[in-house]
C-alpha positions as CSV (number, residue, x, y, z in Angstrom):
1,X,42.5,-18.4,-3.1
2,X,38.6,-18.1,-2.6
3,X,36.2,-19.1,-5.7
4,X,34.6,-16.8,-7.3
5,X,32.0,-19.1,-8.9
6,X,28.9,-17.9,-9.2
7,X,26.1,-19.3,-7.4
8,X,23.7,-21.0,-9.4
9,X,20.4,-18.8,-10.3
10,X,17.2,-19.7,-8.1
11,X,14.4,-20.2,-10.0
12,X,11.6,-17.1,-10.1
13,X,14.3,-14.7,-8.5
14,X,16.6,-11.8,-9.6
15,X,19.2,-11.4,-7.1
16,X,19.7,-7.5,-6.9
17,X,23.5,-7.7,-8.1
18,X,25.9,-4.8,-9.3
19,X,24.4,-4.8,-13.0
20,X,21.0,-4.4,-12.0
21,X,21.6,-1.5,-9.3
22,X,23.6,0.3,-11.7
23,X,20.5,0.1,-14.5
24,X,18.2,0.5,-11.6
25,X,19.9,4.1,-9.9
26,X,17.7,7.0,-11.3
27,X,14.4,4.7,-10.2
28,X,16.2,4.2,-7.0
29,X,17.5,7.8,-6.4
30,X,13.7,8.7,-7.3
31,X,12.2,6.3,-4.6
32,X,14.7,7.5,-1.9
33,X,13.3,11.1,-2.7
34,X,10.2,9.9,-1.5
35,X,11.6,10.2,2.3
36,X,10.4,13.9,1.9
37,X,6.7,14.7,2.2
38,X,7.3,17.3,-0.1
39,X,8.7,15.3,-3.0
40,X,6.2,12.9,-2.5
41,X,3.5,15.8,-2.9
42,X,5.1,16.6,-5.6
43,X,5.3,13.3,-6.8
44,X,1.9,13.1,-6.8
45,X,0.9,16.7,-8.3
46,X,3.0,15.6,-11.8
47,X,4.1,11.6,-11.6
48,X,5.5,12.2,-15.7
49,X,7.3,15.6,-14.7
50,X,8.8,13.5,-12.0
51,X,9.9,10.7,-13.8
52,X,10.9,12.9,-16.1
53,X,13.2,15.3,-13.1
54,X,15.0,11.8,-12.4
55,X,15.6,10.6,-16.1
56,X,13.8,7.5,-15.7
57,X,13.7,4.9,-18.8
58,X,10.4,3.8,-20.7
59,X,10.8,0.7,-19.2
60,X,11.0,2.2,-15.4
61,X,8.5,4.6,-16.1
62,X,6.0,2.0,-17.2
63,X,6.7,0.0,-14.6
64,X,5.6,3.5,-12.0
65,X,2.6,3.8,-13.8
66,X,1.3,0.3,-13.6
67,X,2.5,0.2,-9.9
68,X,4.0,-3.4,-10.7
69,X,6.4,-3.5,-7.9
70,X,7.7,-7.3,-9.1
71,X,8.4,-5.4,-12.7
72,X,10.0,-2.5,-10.8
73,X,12.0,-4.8,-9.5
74,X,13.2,-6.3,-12.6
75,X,14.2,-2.8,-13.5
76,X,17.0,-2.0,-11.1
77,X,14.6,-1.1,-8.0
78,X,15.7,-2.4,-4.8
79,X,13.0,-3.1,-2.5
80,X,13.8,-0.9,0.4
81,X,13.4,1.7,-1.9
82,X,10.4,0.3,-3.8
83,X,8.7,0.6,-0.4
84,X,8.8,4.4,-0.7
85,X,6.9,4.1,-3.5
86,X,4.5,1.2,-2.3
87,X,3.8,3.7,0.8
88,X,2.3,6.6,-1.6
89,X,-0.1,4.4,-3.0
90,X,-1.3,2.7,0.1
91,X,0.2,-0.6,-1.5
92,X,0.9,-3.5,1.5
93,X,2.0,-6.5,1.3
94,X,-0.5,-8.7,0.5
95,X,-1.2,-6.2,-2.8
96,X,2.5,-7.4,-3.6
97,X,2.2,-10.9,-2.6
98,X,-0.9,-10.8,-5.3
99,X,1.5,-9.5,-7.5
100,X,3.9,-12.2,-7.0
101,X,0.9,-14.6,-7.8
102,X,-0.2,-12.8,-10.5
103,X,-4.2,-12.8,-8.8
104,X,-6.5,-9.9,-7.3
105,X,-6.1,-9.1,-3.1
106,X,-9.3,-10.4,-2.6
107,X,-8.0,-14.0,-4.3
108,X,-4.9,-13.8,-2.3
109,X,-6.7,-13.0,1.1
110,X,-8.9,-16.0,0.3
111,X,-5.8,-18.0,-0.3
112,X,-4.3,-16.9,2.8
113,X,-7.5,-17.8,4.8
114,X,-7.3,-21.3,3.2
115,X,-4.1,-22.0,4.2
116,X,-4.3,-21.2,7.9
117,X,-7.1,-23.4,8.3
């Protein structure tokens, strides 16, 4: 019979696993609304009502406020959905890479610059 050891953690990662979709649902059901223009609109029109509509935590709704994708993350939200959200805001991905580097754009765009050359 197959182990079922689990793998050891990597270091600065969360691996998306059963616990943390299951904590993570209502912010996920709430980001695959987003699909609709309408929702989205409406979204936007009332973000606390929202949050509110899909029973989000403190924690999650925190985390929608300060459009902290790497902190949405740690609360249940998978990133395919996340990027529903990212989308509304105009968010790409070099304002998450700055996230994940905890600088401004500009600072990561520099750093980007500096690499290639």
């Amino acid at each position: 019979m197959a182990s079922q050891e689990k793998n050891p953690p990597i270091p600065g990662t969360r691996p998306f696993d059963g616990e943390l979709a299951r904590r993570g649902y209502a912010l996920n059901k709430m980001c695959f609304s987003f699909n609709s223009a309408d929702n989205r609109a409406e979204f936007l029109q009332d973000e606390e009502a929202y949050m509110r509509k899909y029973q989000l935590s403190a924690s999650q709704a925190a985390a929608i406020r300060s459009k902290q994708v790497l902190q949405l993350l740690e609360e249940g939200g998978n990133a395919y959905y996340l990027a529903k959200f990212a989308g509304i805001f105009k968010l790409d991905m070099q304002d998450i890479g700055a996230q994940q580097r905890g600088m401004s754009k500009d600072e990561f765009k520099a750093m980007l610059v500096a690499a290639g050359q």
